[in-house]
C-alpha positions as CSV (number, residue, x, y, z in Angstrom):
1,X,135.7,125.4,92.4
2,X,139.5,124.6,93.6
3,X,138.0,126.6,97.0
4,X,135.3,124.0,97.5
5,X,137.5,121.0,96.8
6,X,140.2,122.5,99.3
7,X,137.4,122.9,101.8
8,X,135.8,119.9,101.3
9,X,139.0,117.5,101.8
10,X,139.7,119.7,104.6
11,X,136.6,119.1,106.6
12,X,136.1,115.2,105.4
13,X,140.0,114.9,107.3
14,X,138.7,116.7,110.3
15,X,135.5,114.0,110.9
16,X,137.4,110.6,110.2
17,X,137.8,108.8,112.7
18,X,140.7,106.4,113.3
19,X,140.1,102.5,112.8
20,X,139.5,100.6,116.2
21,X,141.4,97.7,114.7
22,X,144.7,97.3,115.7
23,X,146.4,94.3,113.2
24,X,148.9,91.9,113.5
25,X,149.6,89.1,110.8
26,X,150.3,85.9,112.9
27,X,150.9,83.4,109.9
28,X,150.3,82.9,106.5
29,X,149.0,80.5,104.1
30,X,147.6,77.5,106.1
31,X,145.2,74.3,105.3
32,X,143.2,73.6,108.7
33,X,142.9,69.6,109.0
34,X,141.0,67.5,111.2
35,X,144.3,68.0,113.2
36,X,145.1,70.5,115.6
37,X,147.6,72.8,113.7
38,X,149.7,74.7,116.0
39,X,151.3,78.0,114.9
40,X,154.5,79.5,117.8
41,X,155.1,83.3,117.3
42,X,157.9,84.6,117.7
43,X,157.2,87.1,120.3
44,X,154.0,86.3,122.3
45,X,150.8,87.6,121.3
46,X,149.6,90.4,124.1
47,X,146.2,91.7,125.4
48,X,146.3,95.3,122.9
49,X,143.3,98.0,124.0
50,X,139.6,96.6,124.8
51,X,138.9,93.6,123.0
52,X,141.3,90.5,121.4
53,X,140.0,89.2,118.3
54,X,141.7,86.6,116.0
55,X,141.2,86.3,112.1
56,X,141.0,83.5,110.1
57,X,141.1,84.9,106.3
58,X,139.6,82.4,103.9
59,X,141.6,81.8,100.3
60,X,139.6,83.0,97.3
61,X,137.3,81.8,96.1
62,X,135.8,80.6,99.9
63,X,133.6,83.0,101.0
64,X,131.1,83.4,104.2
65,X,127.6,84.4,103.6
66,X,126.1,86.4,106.5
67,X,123.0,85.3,106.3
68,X,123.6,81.4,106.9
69,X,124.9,79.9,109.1
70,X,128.4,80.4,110.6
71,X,131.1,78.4,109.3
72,X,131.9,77.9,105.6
73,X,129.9,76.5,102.9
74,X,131.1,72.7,101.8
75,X,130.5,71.7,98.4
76,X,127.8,69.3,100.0
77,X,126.4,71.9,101.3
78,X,127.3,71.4,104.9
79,X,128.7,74.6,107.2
80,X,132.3,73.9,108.5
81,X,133.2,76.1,111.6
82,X,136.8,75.8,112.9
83,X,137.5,75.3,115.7
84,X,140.7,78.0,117.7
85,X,142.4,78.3,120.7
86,X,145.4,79.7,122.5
87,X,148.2,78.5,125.0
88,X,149.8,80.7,127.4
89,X,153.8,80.0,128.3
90,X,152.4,78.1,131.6
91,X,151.0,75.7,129.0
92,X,147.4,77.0,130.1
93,X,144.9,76.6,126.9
94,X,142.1,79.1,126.1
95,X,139.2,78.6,123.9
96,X,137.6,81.3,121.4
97,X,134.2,81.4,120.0
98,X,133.1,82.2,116.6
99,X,132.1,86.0,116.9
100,X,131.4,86.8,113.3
101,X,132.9,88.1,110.3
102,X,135.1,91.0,108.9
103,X,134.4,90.9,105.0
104,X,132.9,88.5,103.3
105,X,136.2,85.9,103.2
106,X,137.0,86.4,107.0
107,X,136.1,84.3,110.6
108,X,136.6,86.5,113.6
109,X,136.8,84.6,116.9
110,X,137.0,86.1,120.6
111,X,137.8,84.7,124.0
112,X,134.5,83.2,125.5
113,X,135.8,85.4,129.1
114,X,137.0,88.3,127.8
115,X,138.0,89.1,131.4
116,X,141.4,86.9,131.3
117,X,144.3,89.3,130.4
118,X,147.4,86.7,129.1
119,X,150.0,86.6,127.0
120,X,150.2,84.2,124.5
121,X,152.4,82.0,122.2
122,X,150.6,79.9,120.0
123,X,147.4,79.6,118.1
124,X,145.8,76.3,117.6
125,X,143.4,75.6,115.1
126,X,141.3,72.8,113.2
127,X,138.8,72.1,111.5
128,X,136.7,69.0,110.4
129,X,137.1,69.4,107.1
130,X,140.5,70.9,105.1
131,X,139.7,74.7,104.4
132,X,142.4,76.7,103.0
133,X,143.2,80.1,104.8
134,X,145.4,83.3,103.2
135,X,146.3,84.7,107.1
136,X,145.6,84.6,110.3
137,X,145.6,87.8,112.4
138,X,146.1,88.8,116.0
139,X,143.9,92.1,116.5
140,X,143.4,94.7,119.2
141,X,140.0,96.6,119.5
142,X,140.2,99.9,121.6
143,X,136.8,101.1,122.2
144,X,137.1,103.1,125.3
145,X,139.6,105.5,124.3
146,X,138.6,106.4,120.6
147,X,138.8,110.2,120.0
């Protein structure tokens, strides 16, 4: 019985595969306003593997729904979608589009050309309505070269 077990764990490490999502936490708790809220990093945000991605995690109890629409459900039953972009050091702004969801208390955003390779250092964001977020995170997808 110990044999199996051995064998078992063995072969389940051999056919993992490592994550594709490469994190960084960019801020904390925020409230998104009607007000562009802009958040400076201390060391600018860079182009990591494939894809960019930023993260807008929602505080408990806010949740997302897949199968309505995007944004996040108002008590009045309305669908707020914030709204997210970037500046470069040249002062050059970038806007992301809503991309989906990671988890059921996440927004995911990418660049709407995913061809433009910059460095960046700050995040904007708003919303039209105040939603209260746990983080926000800077992540690098690497599809290409995934063993």
């Amino acid at each position: 019985m110990l044999g199996l077990f051995v064998c078992g764990s063995f072969l389940s490490g051999l056919f993992q595969r490592p994550s594709p999502f490469i994190d960084s936490k960019v801020a904390g708790p925020q409230v998104l306003r009607s007000e562009w809220t802009e958040i400076k990093v201390d060391k600018p945000l860079k182009p990591i593997g494939d894809r960019q991605q930023i993260s807008l995690y929602l505080t408990k109890p806010c949740r997302r729904d897949p199968w309505k629409p995007p944004g996040i459900p108002m008590p009045d039953g309305s669908y707020v979608l914030p709204e997210l972009e970037t500046v470069t050091a040249e002062g050059l702004t970038v806007k992301w589009k809503y991309s989906g969801q990671r988890g059921a208390t996440s927004l995911t955003y990418r660049m709407e050309d995913e061809s433009i390779k910059h460095e960046y250092v700050s995040i904007r964001v708003r919303a039209d309505q105040e939603i209260p977020l746990e983080a926000i995170y800077w992540t690098g997808i690497v599809i290409k070269n995934m063993p």
